[in-house]
N, C-alpha and C positions, 0 to 999 in steps of 0.2 A: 861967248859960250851960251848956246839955251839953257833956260829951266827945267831943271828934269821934269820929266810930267810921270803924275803922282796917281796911283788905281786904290780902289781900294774894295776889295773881293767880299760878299756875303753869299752865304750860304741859304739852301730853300727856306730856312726859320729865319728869315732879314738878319742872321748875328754875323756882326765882324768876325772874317775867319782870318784875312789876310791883306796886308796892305802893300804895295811894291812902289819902285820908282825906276824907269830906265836907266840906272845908272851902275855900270858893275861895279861889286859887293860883296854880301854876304848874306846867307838866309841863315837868320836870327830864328833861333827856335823859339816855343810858347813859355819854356823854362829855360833858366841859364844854363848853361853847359858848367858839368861837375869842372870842368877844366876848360879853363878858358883860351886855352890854346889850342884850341880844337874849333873852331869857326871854321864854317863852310862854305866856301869861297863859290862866287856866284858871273861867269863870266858877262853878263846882257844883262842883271838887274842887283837891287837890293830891296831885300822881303824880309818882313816882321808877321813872323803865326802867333796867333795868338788862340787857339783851337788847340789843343793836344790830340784832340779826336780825330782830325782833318788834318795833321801835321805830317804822319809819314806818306800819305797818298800826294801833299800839296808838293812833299819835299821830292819823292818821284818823278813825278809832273817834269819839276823845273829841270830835273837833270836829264829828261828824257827828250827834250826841247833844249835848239838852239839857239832859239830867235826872241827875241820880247816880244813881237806883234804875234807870233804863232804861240809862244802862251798864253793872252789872254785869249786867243780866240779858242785853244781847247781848255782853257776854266770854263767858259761859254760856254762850250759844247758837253760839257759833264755837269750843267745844272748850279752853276755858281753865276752869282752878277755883278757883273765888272761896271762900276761906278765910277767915271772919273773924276781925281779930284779927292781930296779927305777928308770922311767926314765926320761925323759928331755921331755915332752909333748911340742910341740906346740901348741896346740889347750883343753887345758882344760878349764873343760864346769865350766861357769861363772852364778852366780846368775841369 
């Protein structure tokens, strides 16, 4: 079996907005869910926000798309830069 290969999304101020792996999942919000029986199942990936700002437009995004390779490329195209690989942010974006 491959390694999943790992992105990890900034926003136009270089901050950690979003990190994913091809691997279906669940998109982990920026805060826990009051109830943790309520995860949001992800058929094509698994994604960590850590933006609260960025989080309902990213959580859009992913459900408006069915494909892994056509969501990075419309993060791309709305001004986000997909780095692959994870990495050691200094400046991720803070509640």
């Amino acid at each position: 079996m491959d390694e999943p290969r790992v992105y990890s999304v900034l926003d136009r101020e270089a901050r950690l907005v979003l990190s994913l792996t091809d691997e279906p999942g669940h998109f982990h919000l920026s805060r826990p869910p009051e109830d943790p029986s309520t995860l949001i199942e992800c058929s094509y990936a698994t994604l960590q926000c850590y933006d609260a700002r960025s989080e309902a437009e990213l959580l859009r995004l992913v459900f408006q798309i069915q494909d892994f390779e056509e969501l990075l490329e419309n993060l791309k195209a709305r001004g986000y830069r997909v780095i692959e690989g994870q990495i050691q942010a200094s400046k991720i974006a803070r509640l």
